[in-house]
C-alpha positions in Angstrom: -204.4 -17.7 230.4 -203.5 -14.5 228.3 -204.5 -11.4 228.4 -206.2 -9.8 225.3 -203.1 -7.9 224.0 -201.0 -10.9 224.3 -203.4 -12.9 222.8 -203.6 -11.0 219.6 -200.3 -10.6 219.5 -199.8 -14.3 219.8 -202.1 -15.0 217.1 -200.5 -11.9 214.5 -196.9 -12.9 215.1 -197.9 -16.7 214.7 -199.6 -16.0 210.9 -196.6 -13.9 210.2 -194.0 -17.0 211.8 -196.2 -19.4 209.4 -196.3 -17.5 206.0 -192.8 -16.2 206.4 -190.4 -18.0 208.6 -188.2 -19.5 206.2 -187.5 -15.8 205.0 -187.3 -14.2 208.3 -185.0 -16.9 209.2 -182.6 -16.1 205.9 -183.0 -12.3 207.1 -181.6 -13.1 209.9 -178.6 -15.2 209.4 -178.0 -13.1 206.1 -177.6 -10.3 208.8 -175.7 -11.9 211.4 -173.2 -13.2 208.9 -172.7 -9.9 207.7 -172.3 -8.2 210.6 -169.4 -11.1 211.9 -167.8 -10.2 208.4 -168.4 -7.1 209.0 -166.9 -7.1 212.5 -163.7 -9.1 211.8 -162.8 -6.8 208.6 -163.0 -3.9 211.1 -161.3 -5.3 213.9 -158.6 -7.1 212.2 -157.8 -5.1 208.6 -154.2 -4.4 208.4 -152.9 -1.1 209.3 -152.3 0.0 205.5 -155.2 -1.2 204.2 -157.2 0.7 207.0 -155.4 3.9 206.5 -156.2 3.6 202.8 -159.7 2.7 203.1 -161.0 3.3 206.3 -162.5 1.0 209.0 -166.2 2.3 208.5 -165.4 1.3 205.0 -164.1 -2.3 205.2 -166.7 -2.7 208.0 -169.6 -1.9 205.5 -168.1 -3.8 202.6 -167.8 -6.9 205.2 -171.2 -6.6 205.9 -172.3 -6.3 202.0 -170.3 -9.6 201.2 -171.2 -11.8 204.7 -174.9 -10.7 204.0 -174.5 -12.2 200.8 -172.8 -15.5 201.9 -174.9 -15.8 204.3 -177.8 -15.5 202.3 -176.7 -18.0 199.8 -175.4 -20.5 201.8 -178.2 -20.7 204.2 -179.8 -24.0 203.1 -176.0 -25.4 203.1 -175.3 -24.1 206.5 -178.8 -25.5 207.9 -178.6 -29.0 206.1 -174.6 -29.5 207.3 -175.7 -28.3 211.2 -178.7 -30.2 210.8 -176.6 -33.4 209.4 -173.9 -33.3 212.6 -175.9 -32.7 215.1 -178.1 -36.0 214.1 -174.9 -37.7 213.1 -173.4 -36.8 216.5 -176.2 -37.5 218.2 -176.1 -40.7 217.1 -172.8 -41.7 218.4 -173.4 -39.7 221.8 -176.3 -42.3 222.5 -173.9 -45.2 221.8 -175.5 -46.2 218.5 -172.8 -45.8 216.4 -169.2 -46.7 217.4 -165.6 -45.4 215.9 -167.3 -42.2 216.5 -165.2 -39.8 214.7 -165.1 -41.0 211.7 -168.9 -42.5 211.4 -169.6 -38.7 212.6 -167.7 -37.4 209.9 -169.2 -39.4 207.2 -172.6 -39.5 208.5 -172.8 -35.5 208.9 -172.0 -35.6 204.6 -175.0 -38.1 204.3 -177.3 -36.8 206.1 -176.6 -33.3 205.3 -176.7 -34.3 201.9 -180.2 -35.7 202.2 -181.6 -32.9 204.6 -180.2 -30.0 201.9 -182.3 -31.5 199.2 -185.8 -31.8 201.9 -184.1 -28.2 203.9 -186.9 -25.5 202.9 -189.1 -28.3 203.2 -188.5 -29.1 206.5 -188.1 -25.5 207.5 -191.6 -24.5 206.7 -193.1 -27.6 208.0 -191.1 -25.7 211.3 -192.4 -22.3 211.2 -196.1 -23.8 210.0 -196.0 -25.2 212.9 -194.7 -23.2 215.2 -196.8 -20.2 213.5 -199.8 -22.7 214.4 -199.2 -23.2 218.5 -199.1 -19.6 218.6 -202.4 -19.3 217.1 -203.9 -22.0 218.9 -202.4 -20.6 222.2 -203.5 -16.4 221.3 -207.0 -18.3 220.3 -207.6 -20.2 223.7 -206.0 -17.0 225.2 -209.2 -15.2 224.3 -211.2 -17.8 225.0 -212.5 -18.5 221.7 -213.1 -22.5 223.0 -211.0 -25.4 222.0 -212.6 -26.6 218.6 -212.5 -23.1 217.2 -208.8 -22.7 218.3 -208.3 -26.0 216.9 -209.7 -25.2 213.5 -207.7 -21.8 212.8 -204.2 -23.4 214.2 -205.0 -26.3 211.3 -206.1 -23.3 208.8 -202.9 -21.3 209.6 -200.9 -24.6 209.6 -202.5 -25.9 205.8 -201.6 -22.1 204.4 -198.4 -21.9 206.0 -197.7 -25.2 204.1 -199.3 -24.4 200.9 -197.5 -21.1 200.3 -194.0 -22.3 200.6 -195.1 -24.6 197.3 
């Protein structure tokens, strides 16, 4: 299936996926954010305010202040996504009609109800995920189905159990 390398690596990057996802995941649109703040300060500062300041200067307080939006909006910017694109979904597949507005009001209730279960839901995610890749690197190196079974499950319960 694997090869040994891959299979290790599988199995490492899939404990590290289950313990700390949900963080890696705030790392990463913390970053992103501030980088787009970032970016657009740069790019679009007025000409007096950059020859005051300087670009490397707005871009770096840009970054600072999308980092933090980013980082403390996250569970508002997952549960809203989260909340139109089941809302949406919904009225793609016909199930809903007067789509725009149902989609509209939906995305607030379900986005509502997902922000309060979010970092739930998020580490059930990464456990999970963290948990194939175990049960994949395991088989990889042939350590036989139960025993691949049993340390996905063990990865999977302690991926759980530290988010509480």
């Amino acid at each position: 299936m694997f090869d040994t390398l891959t299979s290790l690596a599988l199995i490492i990057l899939g404990v590290v996926l289950a313990f700390f996802g949900v963080k890696l995941a705030k790392l990463l649109v913390s970053l992103s954010f501030g980088l787009a703040v970032g970016y657009l300060l740069y790019a679009y500062a007025s000409p007096s305010l950059t020859a005051a300041v300087g670009r490397p200067v707005l871009f770096a307080v840009g970054f600072i202040a999308g980092a933090l939006i980013g980082f403390s909006t996250f569970k508002l910017a997952v549960s809203l996504l989260a909340g139109f694109l089941a809302a949406y979904s919904l009225a793609a597949f016909g199930i809903i009609v007067n789509a725009e507005e149902a989609v509209a009001l939906l995305s607030l209730a379900f986005a509502a109800v997902l922000y309060y279960l979010a970092e739930r839901l998020l580490a059930l995610v990464f456990a999970l995920a963290g948990a194939g890749m175990v049960l994949l690197g395991s088989l990889g190196l042939g350590l036989g189905t139960l025993i691949s079974l049993v340390l996905a499950f063990v990865v999977f319960a302690a991926g759980l159990a530290r988010k509480k």
